[in-house]
Every structure is written in structure tokens, then in C-alpha cells.
N, C-alpha and C positions, 0 to 999 in steps of 0.2 A: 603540241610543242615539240618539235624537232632541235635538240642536240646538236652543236655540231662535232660533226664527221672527223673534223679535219684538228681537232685537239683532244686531249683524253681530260677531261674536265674531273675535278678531286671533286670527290664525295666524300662531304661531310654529314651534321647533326644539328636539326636545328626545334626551335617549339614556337608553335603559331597559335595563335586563339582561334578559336573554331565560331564564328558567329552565322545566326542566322542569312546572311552576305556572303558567306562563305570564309576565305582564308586569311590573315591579317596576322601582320608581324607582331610584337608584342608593343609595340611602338604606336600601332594601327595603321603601319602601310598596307594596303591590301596586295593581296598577290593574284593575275587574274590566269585562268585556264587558257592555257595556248601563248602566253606571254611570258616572256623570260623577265625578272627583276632585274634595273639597272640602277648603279649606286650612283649615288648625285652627290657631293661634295658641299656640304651646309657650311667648311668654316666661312667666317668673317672675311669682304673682299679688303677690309688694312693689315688683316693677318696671313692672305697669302703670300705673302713675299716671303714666310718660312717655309714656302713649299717650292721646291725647284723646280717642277711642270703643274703648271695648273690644269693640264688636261689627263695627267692618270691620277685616276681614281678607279680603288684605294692607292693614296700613297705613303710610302714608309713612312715620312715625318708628318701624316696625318692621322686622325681619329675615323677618318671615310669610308665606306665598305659595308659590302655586306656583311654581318657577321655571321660563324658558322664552327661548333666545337669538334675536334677529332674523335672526342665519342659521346654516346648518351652520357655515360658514366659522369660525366663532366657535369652533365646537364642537372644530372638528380646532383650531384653534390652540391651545387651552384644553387638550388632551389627554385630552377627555370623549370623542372620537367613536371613539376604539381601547375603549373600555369597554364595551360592545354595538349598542344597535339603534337608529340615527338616525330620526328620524322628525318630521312634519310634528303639528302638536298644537293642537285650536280652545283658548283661552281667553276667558272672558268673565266676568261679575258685575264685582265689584269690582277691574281690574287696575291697574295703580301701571307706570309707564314709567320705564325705566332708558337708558343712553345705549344697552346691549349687547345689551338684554333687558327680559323682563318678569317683573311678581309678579300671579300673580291669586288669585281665588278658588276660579273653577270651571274645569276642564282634563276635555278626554276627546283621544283620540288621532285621529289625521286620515289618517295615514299613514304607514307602516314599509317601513325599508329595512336589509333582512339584507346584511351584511357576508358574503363569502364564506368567511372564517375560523369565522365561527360555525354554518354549515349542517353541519348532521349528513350522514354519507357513504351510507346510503342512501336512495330513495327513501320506501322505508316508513315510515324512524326520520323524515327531511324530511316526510311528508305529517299522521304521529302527533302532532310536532311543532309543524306548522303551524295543528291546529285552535282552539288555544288564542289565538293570534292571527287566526284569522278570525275567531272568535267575535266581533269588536270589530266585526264588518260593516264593512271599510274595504277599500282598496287594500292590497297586499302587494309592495314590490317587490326585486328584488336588486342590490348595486352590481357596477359592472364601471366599472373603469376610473375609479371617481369618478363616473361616471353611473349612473341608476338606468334598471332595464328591468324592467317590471312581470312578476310572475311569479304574481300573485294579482289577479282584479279581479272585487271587491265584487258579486254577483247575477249572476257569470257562470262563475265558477271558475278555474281555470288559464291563463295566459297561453300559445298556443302555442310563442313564441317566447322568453318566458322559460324555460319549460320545456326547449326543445329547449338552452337555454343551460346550463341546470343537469346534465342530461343527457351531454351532449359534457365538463364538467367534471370528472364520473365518469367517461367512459371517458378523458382525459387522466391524472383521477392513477390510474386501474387501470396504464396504459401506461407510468406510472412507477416505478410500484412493480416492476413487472415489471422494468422496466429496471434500480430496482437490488439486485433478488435475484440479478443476475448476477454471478457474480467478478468481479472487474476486476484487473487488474494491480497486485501488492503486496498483496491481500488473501491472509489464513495460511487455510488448510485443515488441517484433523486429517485424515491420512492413520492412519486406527484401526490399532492395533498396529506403523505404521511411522514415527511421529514429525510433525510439524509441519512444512507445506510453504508457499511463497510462490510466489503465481501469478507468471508471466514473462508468461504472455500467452494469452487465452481467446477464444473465439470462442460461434457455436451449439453446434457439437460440438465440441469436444475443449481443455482447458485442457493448460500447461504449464509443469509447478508444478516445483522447486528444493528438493529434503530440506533439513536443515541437513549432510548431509557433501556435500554439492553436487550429488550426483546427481541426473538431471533424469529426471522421470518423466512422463506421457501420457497422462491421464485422459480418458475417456468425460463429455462434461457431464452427460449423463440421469445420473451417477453419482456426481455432487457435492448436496450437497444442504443447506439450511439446517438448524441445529439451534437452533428454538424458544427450545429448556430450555438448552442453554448461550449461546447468540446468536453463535455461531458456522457457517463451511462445517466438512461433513465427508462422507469418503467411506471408506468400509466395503470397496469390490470392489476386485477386482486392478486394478492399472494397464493402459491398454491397450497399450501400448509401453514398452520401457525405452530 
């Protein structure tokens, strides 16, 4: 999508839902790659006689327009920016200035910043993903921290550095998850054919779990195991100790 040359089009701030289709306003217009957005005028044809051209749009005595805020800041206070994908957005033709924001005509996107809540967990589903927004030829970047670090730039591919950052975020929540498929103290275990036991206390190897007639038993970890299909621990083999 080519800009034009021939106006200096305002950049503003806007949030789009990020779906497997790609880019959509919150509304569910879609927004497509290489196409500018043009606003189309939904009032009622008995109520434009309040509008003195029916041919701009946005017009000042209407509700029309694309909408677009002067800054993010706007957007987190407003509770628009927990709704997907902040980004940076040219506007130009006919735009109408608001104290917050603006209404224009014509919108194409400038720039995207993925929220780390909405990044798919692997690389692949992340790259499958992403071509639906490259397609828009722009920057790509990720937030951290409230700041943005580019992890897509436009005619060159992957950000090293964004990347390495996406990457180390996968292997922190592998590292957690890991961390809590491990019993922990007060989680119940199905000891199979011997009743229902509560961990005292677990380690790498060997947990020490409490029947219900109090008997304290000594299980092997390799021997505890999650179960899926109930969403429970259970362990099947003999105890290693009584």
C-alpha cells in the first residue's frame, strides 16, 4: 500500500482484533493488506438532511469516520488497548479533529504491536500467524514492559533481538509449566486400589504422601504421574517405602 505523496496524512493510534483472517477493526471490519480503509456513512437516509454534504465523510455534524486516538495512553485508559493489537495508523482525505482523536476518511495501518497475551505458543502457530500481518508491508513489533521491541521490520524480516526475546519467553513458560506439574505439598494423589493420599512433602525423587487412615507412604517421583482424563496425580506402583 502506497501513501500518498502528495498529503502529509496524521498518524494516529488505534486497536484491532488480531484473528486467524487477519486484521479487524473492533467492530469486525476487516482491514485488507495493500488496501487503504474508506469510511462509509451508516446514518439514516431521513436523517441526512442534518448533514450539509452528503458526500464528506467524516462530517463534523456526523458520527462517520474512521476513528483513531492521539495516543496509546488514551487507549489503555479507555480499556480499548486489553482488546488486541495497538498500533500506529496513517489517516488522511477528509479527517475532522476531536480534542482525544480523530474521524477521517481514508486509514491504512503504520504499525502493530502484539501484546504478549495474544502471541500463539509456538514458533510455527507465531510465524503461520504472522503472515497475515506482514502482508500489510509495515513494522511488526512486541510489547514488553509497555515498551515496544521490534520483532518484524518491513523488507528485512525478523528482528534479531526481538526474536531472541520471544524465544527465551518460550523457554520461561516451558520452565513453568514444568514447575507445576510437580506435586507440591497438599496436592491429593490416587494411590490406584489404595485410596486417596496428600503430599507432606516432594522433592526430584521421592514425594511423602499421608492415606486417609494416616499412614505415611514413600513414593518413587518417576512414579507419580498426571492424569489428563481426570486432571488429577496418580500412581499405580508399589510404594517405595512404608
Amino acid at each position: 500500500m502506497k501513501i500518498p505523496d502528495y498529503i502529509s496524512p496524521v498518524v494516529a493510534y488505534r486497536v484491532w482484533r488480531w484473528k486467524e483472517t487477519g486484521l479487524q477493526s473492533l467492530n469486525g471490519e476487516p482491514w485488507l493488506p495493500g488496501q487503504h480503509l474508506e469510511a462509509r456513512c451508516r446514518v439514516a437516509p431521513a436523517a441526512r438532511h442534518m448533514v450539509e454534504a452528503d458526500n464528506e465523510v467524516p462530517h463534523r455534524k456526523c458520527t462517520c469516520g474512521i476513528y483513531a486516538a492521539k495516543n496509546s495512553e488514551h487507549l489503555r485508559q479507555i480499556g480499548y488497548a486489553d482488546g488486541g493489537i495497538c498500533g500506529e495508523v496513517y489517516l488522511w482525505g477528509m479527517v475532522v479533529e476531536h480534542k482525544l482523536g480523530w474521524r477521517s476518511q481514508f486509514a491504512y495501518p503504520k504499525s502493530l504491536s502484539l501484546p504478549l497475551s495474544l502471541l500463539p505458543f509456538s514458533l510455527a502457530e507465531l510465524n503461520a500467524r504472522l503472515l497475515a500481518l506482514i502482508a500489510f508491508g509495515i513494522d511488526i513489533f512486541v510489547l514488553h514492559n509497555r515498551e515496544s521491541m521490534r520483532l518484524w521490520q518491513h523488507g528485512q524480516g525478523y528482528d534479531t533481538e526481538g526474536l531472541d526475546y520471544i524465544i527465551s519467553l518460550r523457554g520461561e513458560h516451558y520452565l513453568r509449566q514444568q514447575e507445576e506439574r510437580k506435586p507440591k505439598k497438599g496436592d491429593r494423589v490416587a494411590l490406584l486400589g489404595r485410596g486417596i493420599a496428600v503430599v507432606e512433602q516432594a522433592d526430584d525423587k521421592e514425594a511423602l504422601v499421608m492415606l486417609w487412615d494416616r499412614r505415611v507412604e514413600r513414593i518413587a517421583r518417576k512414579d507419580i504421574v498426571f492424569s489428563q482424563q481426570n486432571r488429577r496425580w496418580e500412581c499405580d506402583a508399589p510404594s517405595a517405602a512404608s
